[in-house]
N, C-alpha and C positions, 0 to 999 in steps of 0.2 A: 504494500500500500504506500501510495506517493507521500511526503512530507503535508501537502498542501490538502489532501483526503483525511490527512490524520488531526491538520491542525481543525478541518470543518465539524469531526467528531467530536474533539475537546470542545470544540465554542458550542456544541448541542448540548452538550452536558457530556453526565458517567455516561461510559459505555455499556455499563453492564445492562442495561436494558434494552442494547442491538445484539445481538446476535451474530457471531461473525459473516455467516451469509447474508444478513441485511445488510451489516458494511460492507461487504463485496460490492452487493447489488446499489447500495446508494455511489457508490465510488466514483464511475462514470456519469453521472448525473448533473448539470450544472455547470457553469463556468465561474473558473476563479479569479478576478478580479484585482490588480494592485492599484491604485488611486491616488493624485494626488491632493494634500488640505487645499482644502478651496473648491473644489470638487461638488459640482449639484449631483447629490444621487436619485432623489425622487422629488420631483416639485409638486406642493400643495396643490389641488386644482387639478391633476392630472390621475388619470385611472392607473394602478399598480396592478400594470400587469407582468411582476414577475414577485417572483418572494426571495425578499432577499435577505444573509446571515451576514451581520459583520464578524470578521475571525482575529481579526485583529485590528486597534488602532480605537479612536474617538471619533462620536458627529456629532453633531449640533444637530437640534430637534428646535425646528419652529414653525409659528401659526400666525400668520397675516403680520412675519415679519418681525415678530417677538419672540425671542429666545424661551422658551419651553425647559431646556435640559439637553444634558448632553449620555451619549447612551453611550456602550462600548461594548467587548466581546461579548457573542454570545446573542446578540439583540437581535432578532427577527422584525422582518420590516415586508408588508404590502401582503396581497393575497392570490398573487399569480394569475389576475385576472379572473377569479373563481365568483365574486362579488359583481363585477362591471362598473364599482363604484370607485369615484374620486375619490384621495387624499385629501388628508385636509389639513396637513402637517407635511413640511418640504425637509428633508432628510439631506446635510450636506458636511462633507468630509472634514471634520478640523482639524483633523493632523493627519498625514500618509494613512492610507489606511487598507486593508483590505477585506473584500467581501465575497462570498459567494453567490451566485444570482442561478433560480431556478426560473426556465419559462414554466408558461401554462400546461405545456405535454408532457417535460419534466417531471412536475410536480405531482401531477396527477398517477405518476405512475412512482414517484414514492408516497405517493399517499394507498396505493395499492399494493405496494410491499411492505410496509412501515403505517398499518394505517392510525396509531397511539400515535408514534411520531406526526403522523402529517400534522392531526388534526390537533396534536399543540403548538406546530409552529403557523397552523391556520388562525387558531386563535390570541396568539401573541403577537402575530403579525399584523392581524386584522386590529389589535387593539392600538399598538406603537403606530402605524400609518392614520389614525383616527378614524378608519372605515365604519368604524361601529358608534362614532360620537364620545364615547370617552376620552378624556383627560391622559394625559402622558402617566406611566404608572409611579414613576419619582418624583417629589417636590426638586423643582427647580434648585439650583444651588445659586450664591450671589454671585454676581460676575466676577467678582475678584477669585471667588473660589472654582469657578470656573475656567478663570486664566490661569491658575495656576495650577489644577488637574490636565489641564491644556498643554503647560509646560513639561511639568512632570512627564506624561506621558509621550510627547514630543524628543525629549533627550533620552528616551530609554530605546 
């Protein structure tokens, strides 16, 4: 298994609840993505149609251009098109970053091997993009302490 299949298992969580044929079978699946800060990954207003994992690095989470929070490994984002509905939260790179991006065919077909996995990164994703009208799931932090998580993980 490639370094960049192994780091998308770490950001899903334990393994111990795949299976090694599931991770076989998710391995090919998706495209891995390197980014740079500054980088728009999903703008508000527009329909998510992919679901996407960040595996490493930080983004800035905003709504009608207000900082919201910043999210990091591990954070599932949009619904692969599965919804047909806009974002309502524009997701964009604040330091290097990268991410895994599954399309709509993709997806559906680990949501057919994996269907416990799909359907939680369906519904965290679907909650982090705003598809569903909630609230980001962390209180924003102040901008100071956001520049400086920003930092922090920028020099490591």
């Amino acid at each position: 298994m490639k370094l960049q299949d192994q780091e998308l298992l770490a950001a899903l969580g334990p393994k111990d609840h795949l299976s090694r044929r599931a991770r076989l079978a998710l391995a090919p699946l998706g495209t891995t993505l390197d980014l740079a800060a500054g980088r728009v990954i999903q703008r508000g207003g527009r329909a998510c149609s992919q679901l996407i994992v960040l595996v490493r690095g930080i983004a800035a989470v905003t709504a009608d251009g207000v900082l919201e929070g910043l999210v990091g490994r591990g954070t599932v984002w949009g619904d692969a098109g599965v919804s047909g509905r806009a974002a309502s939260r524009t997701l964009v790179a604040a330091v290097p970053l990268r991410i895994h991006v599954f399309d709509n065919r993709e997806f559906r077909t680990l949501r057919s091997l994996c269907p416990e996995l799909g359907q939680r990164l369906l519904r965290t994703g679907t909650a982090s993009a705003g598809l569903d009208g909630t609230r980001l799931q962390s209180s924003p932090q102040s901008r100071c302490e956001q520049a400086v998580t920003v930092l922090e993980h920028a020099s490591t």
